[in-house]
BAPA-720243 format. One record per residue: residue number from 1; residue in one letter; x, y, z of N, C-alpha, C in turn. Coordinates in Angstrom, 3 decimals. Layout:
  num  residu       nxx       nyy       nzz      caxx      cayy      cazz       cxx       cyy       czz
  NUM       A         X         Y         Z         X         Y         Z         X         Y         Z
...
END
This chain:
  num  residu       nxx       nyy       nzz      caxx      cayy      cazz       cxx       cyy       czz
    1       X    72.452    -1.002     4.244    71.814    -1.531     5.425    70.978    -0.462     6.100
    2       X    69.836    -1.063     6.873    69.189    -0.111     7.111    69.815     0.297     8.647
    3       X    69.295     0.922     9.096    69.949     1.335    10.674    68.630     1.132    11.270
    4       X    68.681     0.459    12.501    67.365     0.141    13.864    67.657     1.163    14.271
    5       X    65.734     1.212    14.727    65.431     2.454    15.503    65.520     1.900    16.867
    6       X    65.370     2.422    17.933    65.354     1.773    19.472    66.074     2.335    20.294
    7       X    66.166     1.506    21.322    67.402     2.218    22.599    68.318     0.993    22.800
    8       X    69.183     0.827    22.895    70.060    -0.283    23.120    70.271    -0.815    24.771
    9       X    70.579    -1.880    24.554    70.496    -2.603    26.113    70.830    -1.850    27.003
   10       X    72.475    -1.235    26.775    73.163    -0.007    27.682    72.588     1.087    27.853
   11       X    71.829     1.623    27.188    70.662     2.677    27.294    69.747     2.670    28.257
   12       X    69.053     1.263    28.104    68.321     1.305    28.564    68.502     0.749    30.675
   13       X    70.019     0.010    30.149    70.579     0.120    32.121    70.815     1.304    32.747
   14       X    71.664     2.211    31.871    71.617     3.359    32.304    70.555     4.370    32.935
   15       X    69.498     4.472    32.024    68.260     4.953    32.895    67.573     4.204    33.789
   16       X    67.655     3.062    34.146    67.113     2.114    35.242    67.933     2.744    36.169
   17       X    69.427     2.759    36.165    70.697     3.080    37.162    69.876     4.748    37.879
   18       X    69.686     5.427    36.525    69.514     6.304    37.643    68.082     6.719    37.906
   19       X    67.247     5.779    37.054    66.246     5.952    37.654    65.406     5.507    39.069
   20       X    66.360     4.384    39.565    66.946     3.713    40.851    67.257     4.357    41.664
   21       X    68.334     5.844    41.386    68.989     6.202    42.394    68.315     7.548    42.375
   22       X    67.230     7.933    41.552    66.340     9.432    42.321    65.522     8.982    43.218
   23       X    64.906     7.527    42.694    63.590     7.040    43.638    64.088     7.034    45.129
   24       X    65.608     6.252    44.938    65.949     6.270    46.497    66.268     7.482    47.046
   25       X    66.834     8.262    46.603    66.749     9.665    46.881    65.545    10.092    47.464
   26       X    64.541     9.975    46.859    62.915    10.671    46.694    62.312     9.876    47.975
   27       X    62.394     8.733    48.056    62.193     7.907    49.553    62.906     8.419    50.842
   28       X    64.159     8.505    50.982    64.542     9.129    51.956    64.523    10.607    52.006
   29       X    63.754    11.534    51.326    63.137    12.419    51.810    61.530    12.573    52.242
   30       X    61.268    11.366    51.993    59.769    11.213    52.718    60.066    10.502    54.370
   31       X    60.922     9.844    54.073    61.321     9.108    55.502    61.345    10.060    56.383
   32       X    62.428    11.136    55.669    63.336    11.829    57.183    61.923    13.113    57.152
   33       X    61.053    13.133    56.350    59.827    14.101    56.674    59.023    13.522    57.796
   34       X    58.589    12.423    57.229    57.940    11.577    58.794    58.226    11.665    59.672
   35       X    59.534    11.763    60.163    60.197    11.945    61.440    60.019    12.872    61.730
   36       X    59.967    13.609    61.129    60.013    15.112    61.270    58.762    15.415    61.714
   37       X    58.106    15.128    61.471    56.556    15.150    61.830    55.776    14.214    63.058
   38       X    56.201    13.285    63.417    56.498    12.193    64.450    56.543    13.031    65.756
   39       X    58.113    13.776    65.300    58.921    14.271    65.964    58.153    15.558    66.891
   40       X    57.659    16.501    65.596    56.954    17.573    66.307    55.532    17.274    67.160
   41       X    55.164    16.148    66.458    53.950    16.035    67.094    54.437    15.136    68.623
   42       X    55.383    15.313    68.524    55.294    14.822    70.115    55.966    15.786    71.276
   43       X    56.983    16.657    70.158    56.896    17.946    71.099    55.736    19.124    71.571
   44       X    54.858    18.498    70.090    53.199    19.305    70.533    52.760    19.153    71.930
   45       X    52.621    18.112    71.379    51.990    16.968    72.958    52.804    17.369    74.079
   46       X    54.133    17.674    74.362    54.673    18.028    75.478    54.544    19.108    76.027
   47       X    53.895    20.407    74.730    53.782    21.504    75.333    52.495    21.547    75.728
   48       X    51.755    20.519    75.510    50.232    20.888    75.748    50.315    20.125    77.304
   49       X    51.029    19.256    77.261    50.922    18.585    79.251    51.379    19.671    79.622
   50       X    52.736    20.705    79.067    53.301    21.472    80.276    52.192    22.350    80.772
   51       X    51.060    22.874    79.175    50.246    24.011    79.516    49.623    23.269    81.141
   52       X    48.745    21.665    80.681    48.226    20.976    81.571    48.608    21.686    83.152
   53       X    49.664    21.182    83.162    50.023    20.885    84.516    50.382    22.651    85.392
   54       X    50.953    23.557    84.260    50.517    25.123    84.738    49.306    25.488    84.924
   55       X    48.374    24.752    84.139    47.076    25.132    84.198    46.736    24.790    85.672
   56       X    47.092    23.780    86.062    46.797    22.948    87.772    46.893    23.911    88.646
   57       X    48.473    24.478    88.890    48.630    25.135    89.767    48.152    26.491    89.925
   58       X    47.382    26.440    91.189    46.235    26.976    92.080    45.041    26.295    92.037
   59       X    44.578    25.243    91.036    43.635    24.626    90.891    43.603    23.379    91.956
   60       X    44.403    22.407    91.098    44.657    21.260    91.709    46.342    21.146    92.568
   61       X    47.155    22.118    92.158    48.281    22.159    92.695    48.600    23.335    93.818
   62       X    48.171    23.123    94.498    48.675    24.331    95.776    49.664    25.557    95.367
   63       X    49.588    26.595    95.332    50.611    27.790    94.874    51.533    27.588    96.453
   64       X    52.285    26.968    96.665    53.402    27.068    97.567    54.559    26.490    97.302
   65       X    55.403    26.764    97.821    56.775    25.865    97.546    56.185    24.476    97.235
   66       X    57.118    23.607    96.645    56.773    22.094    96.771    57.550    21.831    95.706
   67       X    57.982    20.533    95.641    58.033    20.064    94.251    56.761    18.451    93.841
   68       X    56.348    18.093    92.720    55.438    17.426    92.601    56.331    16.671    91.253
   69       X    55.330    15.395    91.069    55.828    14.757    89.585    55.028    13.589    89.680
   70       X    54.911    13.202    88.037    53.786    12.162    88.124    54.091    11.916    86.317
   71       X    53.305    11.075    85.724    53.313    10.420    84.266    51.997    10.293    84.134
   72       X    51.652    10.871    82.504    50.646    10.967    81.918    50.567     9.241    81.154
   73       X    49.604     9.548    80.997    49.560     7.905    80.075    50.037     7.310    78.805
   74       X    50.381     8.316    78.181    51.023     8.446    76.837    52.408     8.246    77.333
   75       X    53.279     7.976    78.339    54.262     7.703    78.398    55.359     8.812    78.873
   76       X    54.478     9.807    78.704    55.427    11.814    79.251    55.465    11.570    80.666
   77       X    56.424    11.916    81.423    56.812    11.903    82.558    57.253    13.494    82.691
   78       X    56.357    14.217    84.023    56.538    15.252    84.370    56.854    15.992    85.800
   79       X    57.383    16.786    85.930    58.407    17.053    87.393    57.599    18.837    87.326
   80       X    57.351    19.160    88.173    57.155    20.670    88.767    57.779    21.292    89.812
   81       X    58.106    21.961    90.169    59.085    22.486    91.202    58.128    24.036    91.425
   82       X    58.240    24.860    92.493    57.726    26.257    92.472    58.192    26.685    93.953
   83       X    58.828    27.437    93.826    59.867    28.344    94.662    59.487    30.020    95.116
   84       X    59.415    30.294    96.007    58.766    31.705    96.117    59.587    32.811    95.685
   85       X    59.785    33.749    95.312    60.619    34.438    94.752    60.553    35.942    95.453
   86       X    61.911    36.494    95.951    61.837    37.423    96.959    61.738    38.616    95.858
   87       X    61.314    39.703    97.000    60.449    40.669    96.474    61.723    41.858    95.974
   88       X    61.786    42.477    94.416    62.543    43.422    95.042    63.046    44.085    96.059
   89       X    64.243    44.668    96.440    64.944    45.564    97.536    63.649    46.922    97.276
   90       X    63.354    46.862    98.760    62.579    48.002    98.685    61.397    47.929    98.506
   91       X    60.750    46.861    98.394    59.889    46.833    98.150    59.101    45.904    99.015
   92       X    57.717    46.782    99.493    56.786    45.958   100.676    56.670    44.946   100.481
   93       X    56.511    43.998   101.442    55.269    42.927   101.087    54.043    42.818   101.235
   94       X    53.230    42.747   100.382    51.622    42.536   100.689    50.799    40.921   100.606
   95       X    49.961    40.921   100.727    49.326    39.558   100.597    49.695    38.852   100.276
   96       X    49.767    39.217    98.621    50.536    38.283    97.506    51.910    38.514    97.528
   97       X    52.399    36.803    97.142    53.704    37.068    96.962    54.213    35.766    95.499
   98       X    54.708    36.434    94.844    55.089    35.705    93.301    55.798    34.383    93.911
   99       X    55.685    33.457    92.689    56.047    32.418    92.953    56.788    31.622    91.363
  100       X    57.824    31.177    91.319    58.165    30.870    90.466    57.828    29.396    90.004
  101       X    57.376    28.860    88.988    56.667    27.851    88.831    57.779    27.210    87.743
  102       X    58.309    25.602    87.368    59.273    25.199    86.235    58.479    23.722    85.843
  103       X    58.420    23.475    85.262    57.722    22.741    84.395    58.639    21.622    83.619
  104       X    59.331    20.487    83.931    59.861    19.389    82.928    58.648    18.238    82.658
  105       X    58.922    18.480    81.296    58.283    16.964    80.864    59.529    16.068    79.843
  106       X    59.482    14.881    80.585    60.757    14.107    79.642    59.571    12.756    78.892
  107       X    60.352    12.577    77.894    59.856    11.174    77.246    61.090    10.850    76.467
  108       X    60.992     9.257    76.167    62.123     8.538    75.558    61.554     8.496    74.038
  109       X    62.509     8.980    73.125    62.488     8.862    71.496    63.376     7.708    71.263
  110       X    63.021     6.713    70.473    64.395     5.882    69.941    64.921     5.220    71.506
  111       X    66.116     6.011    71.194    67.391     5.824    72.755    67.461     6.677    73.279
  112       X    66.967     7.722    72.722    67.314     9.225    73.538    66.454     9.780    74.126
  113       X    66.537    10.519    75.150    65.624    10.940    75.983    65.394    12.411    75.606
  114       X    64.105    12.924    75.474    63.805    13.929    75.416    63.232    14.821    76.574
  115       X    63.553    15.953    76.389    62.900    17.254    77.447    62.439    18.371    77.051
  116       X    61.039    19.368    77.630    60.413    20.355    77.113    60.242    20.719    78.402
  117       X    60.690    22.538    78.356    60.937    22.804    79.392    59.977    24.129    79.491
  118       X    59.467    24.683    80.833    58.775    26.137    81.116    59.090    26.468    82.517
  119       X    58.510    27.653    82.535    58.965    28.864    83.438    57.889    29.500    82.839
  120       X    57.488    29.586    84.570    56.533    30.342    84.236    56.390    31.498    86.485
  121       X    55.242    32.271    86.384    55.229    33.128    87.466    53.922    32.895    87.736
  122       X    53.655    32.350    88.817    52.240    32.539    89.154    52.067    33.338    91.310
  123       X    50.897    34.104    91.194    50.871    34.908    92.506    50.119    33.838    93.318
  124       X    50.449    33.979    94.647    49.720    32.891    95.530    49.767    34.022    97.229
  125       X    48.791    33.374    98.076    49.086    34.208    99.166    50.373    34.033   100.157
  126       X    51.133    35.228   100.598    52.560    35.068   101.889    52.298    34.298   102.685
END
């Protein structure tokens, strides 16, 4: 008898089986990349309002105590606070006097709420 050449039925489930289970593999590492990328690009975006809104103050935001807050249109919701900050012991005061500036921007991911945060020093007059 001669012997067939070929792959047999079970052969050929077997490589379906796992050729099934790399693809899904190979998919959920494109998934959880997207996110990943989703993800940063919206922490981009948060650091670029925080630059925004540091950029304001002395411009459009008064260098004095205060706190302020408002929402961009994209859905970022942002809070500023700026506190005067005493001068070393010993040390004069002149014109200027530092001011501590904090920066939240929150937005909702999914269910969860996100936050990107700064600190920053800006001089304003006593």
């Amino acid at each position: 008898m001669r012997r067939a050449r070929g792959f047999s039925l079970l052969e050929v489930l077997v490589a379906l089986v796992i050729m099934a289970l790399a693809l899904g593999a190979i998919l959920q590492l494109f998934a959880s990349g997207a996110n990943r990328v989703s993800m940063s690009d919206e922490y981009l975006r948060a650091a670029l309002h925080a630059r925004s809104r540091l950029n304001a103050v002395g411009a459009l935001i008064p260098v004095e105590e205060g706190h302020h807050e408002g929402r961009f249109d994209d859905g970022f919701a942002w809070r500023l606070d700026v506190q005067a900050m005493e001068p070393p012991a010993g040390m004069v005061r002149r014109r200027l006097r530092a001011y501590q500036v904090h920066v939240e921007i929150e937005w909702t991911r999914g269910a969860r709420q996100r936050r990107f945060v700064v600190d920053s020093i800006r001089l304003g007059r006593s």
